[in-house]
N, C-alpha and C positions, 0 to 999 in steps of 0.2 A: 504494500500500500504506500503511497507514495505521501512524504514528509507534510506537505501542504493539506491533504486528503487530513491525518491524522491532527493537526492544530486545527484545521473548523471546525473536527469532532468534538473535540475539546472545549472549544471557542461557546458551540452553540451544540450543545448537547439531546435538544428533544424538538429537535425537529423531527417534522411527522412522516413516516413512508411512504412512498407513493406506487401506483400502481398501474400497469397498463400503458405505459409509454416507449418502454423497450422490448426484444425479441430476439432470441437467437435462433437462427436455421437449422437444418439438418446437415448442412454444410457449412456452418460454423462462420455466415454472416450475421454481424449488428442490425439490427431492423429498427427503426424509428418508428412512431405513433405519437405524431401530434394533437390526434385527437383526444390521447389515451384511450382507447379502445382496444388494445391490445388481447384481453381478455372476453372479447365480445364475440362467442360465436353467435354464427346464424345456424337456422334451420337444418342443416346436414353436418355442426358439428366443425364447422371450416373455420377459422381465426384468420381475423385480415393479415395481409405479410406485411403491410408497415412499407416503409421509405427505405432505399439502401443509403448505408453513410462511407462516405467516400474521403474522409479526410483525415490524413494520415496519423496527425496528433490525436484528435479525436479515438479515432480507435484505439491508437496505445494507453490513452488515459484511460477509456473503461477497461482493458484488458488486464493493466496493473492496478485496477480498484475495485475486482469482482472475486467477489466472497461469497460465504454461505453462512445462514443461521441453522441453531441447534433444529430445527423443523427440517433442513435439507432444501431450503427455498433461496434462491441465488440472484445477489441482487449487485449492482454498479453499485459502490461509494462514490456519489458526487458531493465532492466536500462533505458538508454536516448530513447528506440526507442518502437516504437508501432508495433505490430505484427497485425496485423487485421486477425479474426477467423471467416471459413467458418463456418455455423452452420447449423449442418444434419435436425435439426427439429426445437431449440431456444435457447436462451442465456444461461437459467439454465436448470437442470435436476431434477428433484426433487422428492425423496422418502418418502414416509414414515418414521416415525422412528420405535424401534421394541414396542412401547404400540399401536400405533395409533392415537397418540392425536397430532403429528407437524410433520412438513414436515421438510427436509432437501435437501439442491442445492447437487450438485456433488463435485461444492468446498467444503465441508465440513459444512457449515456455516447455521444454522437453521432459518427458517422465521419465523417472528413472525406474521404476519399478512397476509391474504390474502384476496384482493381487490376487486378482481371479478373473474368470472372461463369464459372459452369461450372454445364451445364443438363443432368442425367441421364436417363435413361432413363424414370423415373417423372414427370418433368415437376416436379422436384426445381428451384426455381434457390438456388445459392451464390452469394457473391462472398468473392473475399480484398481484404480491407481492411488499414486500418491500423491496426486495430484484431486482427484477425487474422482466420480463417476463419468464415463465418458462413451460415446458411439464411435466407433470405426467409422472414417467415411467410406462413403458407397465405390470411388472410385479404387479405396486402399485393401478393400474387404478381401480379394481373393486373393493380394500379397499376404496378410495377414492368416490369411487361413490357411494358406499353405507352411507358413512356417507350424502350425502346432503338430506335437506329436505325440504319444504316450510315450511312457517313461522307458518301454521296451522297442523304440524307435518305429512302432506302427502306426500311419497316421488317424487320426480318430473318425470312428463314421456317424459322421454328421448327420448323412441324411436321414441315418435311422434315428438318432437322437431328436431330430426336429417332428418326425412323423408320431414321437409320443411324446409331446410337452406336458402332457396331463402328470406325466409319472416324477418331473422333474428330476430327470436325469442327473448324474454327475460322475466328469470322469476327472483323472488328473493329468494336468498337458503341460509339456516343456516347451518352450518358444525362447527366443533371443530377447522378447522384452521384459523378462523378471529379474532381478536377483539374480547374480552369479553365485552359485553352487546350490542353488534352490533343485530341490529335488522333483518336484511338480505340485501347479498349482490347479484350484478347482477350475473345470466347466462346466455349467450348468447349463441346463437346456428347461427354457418354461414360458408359458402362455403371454402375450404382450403385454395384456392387460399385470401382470404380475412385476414388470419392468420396474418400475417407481418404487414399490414394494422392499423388494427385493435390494433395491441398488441403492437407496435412503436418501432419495432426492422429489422434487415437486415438482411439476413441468406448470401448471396454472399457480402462481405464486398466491392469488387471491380465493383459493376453494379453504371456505372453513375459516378465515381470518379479516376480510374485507367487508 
């Protein structure tokens, strides 16, 4: 969090949270909402996508002022006030890098570790990091899959794990992005709707609090 962020806190302490003004994608763009509407679906369940922000300080200052409270609900620090973020899919976005061998969030910020991976029903992979919860993107997915393996070097089947999410499967997989000398870590395979649950994070920042 950046120095100036941490003295408005300080400065002006109870100011109120706001809501519905920002968004992150499934591809791990900032989305604006001027209206604050962010949180307003219609009729089929769809959330507007908001504004793209194109401006290069902008983005780095929310990317070094975004946190999470103990509810798992993920908000910008701008100066004294918390912004709370709609999230299209999860908290991070997380790519490849260009060898293959670490993952990188959307903030910019590389993980060093990865916890455990959890594969939904939609053929969705997460992992929790140390960084905190995060979606594979879609174009990183089948890099990333290919690196897991079971600990006796066979790579794991998927496809049957996803065709029973009901049973919540779990296997143990090595990959190049956990811990070195980690012997393997969980994967879990379960229902979409179980996603949030599971990974202890909030995609509507405003269900239950607003």
């Amino acid at each position: 969090m950046d120095d100036l962020v941490r003295a408005a806190m300080a400065r002006w302490p109870n100011v109120p949270d706001i809501f519905g003004w920002l968004s992150l994608t499934t591809t791990g763009q900032w989305r604006l909402h001027p209206d604050g509407k962010a949180l307003s679906a219609d009729s089929g369940n769809r959330y507007p996508t908001g504004e793209s922000i194109s401006n290069a300080q902008i983005l780095g200052f929310i990317s070094r002022n975004y946190h999470h409270d103990d509810t798992g609900r993920w908000f910008f620090q701008n100066g004294p006030q918390r912004v709370f973020v709609r999230l299209d899919a999860a908290p991070l976005i997380l790519h490849t890098t260009d060898d293959g061998n670490r993952l990188q969030a959307h903030t910019g910020t590389y993980v060093n570790d990865v916890l455990s991976w959890l594969l939904d029903d939609s053929g969705h992979l997460y992992a929790s990091t140390n960084l905190g919860p995060g979606l594979v993107a879609g174009r990183d997915l089948m890099q990333v899959l290919d690196t897991l393996s079971q600990p006796d070097g066979v790579p794991p089947d998927l496809d049957h794990l996803v065709s029973q999410p009901q049973s919540l499967s779990t296997l143990n997989v090595l990959s190049p992005f956990q811990s070195a000398g980690t012997t393997g870590i969980p994967l879990q395979v379960c229902p979409t709707d179980q996603v949030e649950t599971i990974m202890g994070f909030v995609r509507n920042p405003a269900l239950g609090y607003a």
